[in-house]
N, C-alpha and C positions, 0 to 999 in steps of 0.2 A: 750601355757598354757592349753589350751583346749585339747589336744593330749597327755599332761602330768597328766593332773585330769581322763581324759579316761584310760589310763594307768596304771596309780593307783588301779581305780576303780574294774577294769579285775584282777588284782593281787591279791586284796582283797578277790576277790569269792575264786580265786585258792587258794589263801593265807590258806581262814578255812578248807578246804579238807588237807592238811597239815598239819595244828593244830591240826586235831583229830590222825592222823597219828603216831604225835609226841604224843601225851598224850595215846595214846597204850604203846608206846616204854615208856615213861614216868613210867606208874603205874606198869609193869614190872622191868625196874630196879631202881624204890622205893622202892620195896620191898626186890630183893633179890641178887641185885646189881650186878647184871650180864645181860651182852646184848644178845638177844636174835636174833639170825641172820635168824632163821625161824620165822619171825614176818610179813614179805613178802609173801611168802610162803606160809603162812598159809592164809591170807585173800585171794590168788588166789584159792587157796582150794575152798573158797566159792564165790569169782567170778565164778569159770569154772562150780561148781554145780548149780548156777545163769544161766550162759550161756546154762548149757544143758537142762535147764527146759524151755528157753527160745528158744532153736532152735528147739527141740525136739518134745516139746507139745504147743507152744506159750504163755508159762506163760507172765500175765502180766506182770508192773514194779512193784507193791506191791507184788506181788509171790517172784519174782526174789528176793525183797530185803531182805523178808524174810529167801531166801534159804543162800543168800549172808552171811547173819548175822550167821544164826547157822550153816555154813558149819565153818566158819571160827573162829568160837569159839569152834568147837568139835577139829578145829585140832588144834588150840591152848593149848586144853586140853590133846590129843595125844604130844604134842611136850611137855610139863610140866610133864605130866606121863616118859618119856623116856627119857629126856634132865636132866631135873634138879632135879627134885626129889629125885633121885637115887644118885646124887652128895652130898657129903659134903659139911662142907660150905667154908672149901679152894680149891674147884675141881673147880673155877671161868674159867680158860681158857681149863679144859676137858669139861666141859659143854657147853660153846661156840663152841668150834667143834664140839662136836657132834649134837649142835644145826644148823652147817652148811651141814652137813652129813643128818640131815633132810630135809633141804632144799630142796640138793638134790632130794630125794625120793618124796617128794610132788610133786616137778616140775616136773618128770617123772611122774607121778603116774597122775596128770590134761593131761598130755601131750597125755598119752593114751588113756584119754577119749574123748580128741577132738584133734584130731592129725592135724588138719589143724592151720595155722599162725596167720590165724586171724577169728576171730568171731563177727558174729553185735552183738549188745546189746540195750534192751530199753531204747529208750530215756527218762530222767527224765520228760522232758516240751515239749509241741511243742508251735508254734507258732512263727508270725516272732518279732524281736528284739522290745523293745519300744525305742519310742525318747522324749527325754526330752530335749529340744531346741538340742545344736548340740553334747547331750551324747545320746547315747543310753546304752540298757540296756535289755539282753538274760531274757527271762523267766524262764528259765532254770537254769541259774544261782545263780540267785535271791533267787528259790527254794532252793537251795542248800545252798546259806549263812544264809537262815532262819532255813534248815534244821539241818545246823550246829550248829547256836548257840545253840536250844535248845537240842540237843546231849551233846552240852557242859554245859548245866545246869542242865540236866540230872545228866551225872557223876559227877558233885561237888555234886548235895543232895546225892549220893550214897555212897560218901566218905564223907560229913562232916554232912549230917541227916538219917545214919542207923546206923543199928547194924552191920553189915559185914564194912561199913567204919571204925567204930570207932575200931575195930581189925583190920584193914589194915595198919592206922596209927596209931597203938602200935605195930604192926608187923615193919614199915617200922622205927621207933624209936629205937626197942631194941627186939629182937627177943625172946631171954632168959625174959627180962621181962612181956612182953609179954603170954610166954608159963607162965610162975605164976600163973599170974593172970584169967588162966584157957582159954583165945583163944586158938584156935586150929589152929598151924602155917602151918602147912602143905595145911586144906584147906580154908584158906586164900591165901595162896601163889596159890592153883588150882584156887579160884574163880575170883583173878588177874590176870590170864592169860587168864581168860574165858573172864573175863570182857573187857581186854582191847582189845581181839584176837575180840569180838563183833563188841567194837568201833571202830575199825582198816578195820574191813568187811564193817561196814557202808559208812566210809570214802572212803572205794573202790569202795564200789558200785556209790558213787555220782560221782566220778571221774569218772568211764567205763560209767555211766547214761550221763556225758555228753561228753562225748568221740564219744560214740555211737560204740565202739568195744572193743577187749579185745586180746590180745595178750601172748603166753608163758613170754614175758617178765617183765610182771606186777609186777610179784614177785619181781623180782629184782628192779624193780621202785620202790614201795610203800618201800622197806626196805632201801633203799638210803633217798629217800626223808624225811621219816619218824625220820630216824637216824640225819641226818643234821638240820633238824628243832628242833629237842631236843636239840642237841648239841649248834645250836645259841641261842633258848631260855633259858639254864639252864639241867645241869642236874639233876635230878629227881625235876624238879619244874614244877606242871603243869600248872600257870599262864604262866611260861614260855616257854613250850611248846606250847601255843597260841599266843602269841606273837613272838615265833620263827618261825612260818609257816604261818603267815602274813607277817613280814619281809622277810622271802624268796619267796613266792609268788610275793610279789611286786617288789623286788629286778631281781627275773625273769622277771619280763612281760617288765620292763624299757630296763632288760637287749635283750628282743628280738625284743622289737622296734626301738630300737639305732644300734644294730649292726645283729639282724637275727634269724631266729630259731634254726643255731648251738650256738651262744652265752650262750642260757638259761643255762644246764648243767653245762657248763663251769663256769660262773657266779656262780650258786652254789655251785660250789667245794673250786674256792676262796672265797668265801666269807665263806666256813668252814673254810681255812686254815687262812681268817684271826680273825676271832675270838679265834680259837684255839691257836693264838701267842697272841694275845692282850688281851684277857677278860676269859680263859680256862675256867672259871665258867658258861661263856654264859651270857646272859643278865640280868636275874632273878634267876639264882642255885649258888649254893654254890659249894666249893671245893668238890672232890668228896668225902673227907673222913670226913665231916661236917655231919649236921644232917639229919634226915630222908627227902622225897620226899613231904610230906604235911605238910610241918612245916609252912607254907604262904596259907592263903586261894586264892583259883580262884575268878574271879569276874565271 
């Protein structure tokens, strides 16, 4: 019992680094219902601008997270100026390729700047683990699940107490009605991909912060993870993109303590493949031709 509450527990930290992941991918296609395959991509953008300020000059970890953040929302706004913009609104799967066509080019484009495999990265905490009778518990982590939620109560005021929210969801309701009523859809749709390219950088940075390295392959991790956590939670639901990367967090950590560290991935993929046969709305979303992405408040 004690090895299964431990377990848990560890899955939970990982779990919200997930949840912010998914609520990038989430406010993306809420609004213009297309998946965005440089979403990865793009927060390694601002990882590797992270890393180099950090091997380079010794940027702290507030430096870094800073660079983390607005690298990976300039190229989120690069990949929305060049991806979708220029698309129609039935271009859904020429926008996607070309959204994987950027990919490419970022992940070349980081790879030149730091040509070696792997890269250290600041740690988010130091210090060794606490105990609380026979749990312990990283400081590190800890950081990270506080860091998280208030990221996550962040973007609910952003979307349910501003002015750019409350045209994001009249964008993400009815696009035509929308433009009426005098929003301006286009940058709306920029400031969504600014926004979630942001939250998606953050989510990276704590994941490499407790990593403690960084890898070409990032890109392609955070846009896996990111995608399957949306998909368990619901699509375009962003409670349930929190609750999708909890349950996959947890679902991982059980699944590498029972059978190893190649199990985790694997775990993940089934358990996309079985929600995607049993529940295709996810746990919390609606079908995907139902209504907009903020139709449900987050808690």
């Amino acid at each position: 019992m004690i090895d299964f509450v431990q377990t848990t527990v560890d899955g939970v930290m990982v779990g919200c680094s997930y949840g912010l992941l998914a609520i990038g991918f989430t406010l993306i296609f809420g609004v213009i219902r297309r998946l965005n395959l440089s979403y990865g991509p793009s927060i390694m953008v601002g990882a590797y601008l992270g890393t180099f300020l950090y091997v380079q000059f010794g940027a702290g970890p507030l430096l870094v997270a800073v660079a983390v953040v607005a690298g990976a929302a300039i190229a989120g706004i690069y990949v929305e100026r060049l991806c979708f913009a220029p698309m129609k609104g039935g271009a859904g799967v020429a926008s996607m390729v070309s959204s994987f066509a950027i990919w490419m080019q970022l992940e070349q484009a980081m790879i030149l700047l730091l040509p070696r495999h792997t890269y250290a990265f600041p740690a988010l905490a130091t210090g060794a683990p606490w105990e609380f009778g026979p749990f312990t518990l990283r400081p590190d982590q800890l950081l990270m699940l506080i860091l998280a939620i208030a990221t996550g109560i962040i973007v609910n005021t952003i979307i349910y107490r501003t002015r750019f929210g409350t045209g994001l969801r009249l964008v993400t309701s009815n696009q035509i009605a929308a433009h009426l009523v005098g929003v301006n859809v286009r940058n709306v749709m920029l400031g969504a991909f600014a926004l979630a390219s942001a939250v998606g950088g953050f989510a990276g940075f704590l994941v490499l912060a407790i990593d403690q390295q960084v890898t070409p392959m990032f890109g392609m991790w955070a846009t896996i993870k990111g995608l399957i956590a949306m998909m368990i939670g619901g699509l375009g639901s962003v409670p349930g993109a929190i609750a999708g990367g909890l349950v996959l967090g947890v679902i991982e950590a059980h699944a590498q303590g029972l059978v190893g560290p190649q199990a985790r991935d694997l775990t993940a993929y089934l358990l996309l493949f079985l929600c995607l046969v049993l529940r295709p709305g996810g746990l919390f979303g609606k079908a995907p031709e139902a209504d907009g992405a903020f139709s449900s408040r987050s808690t």
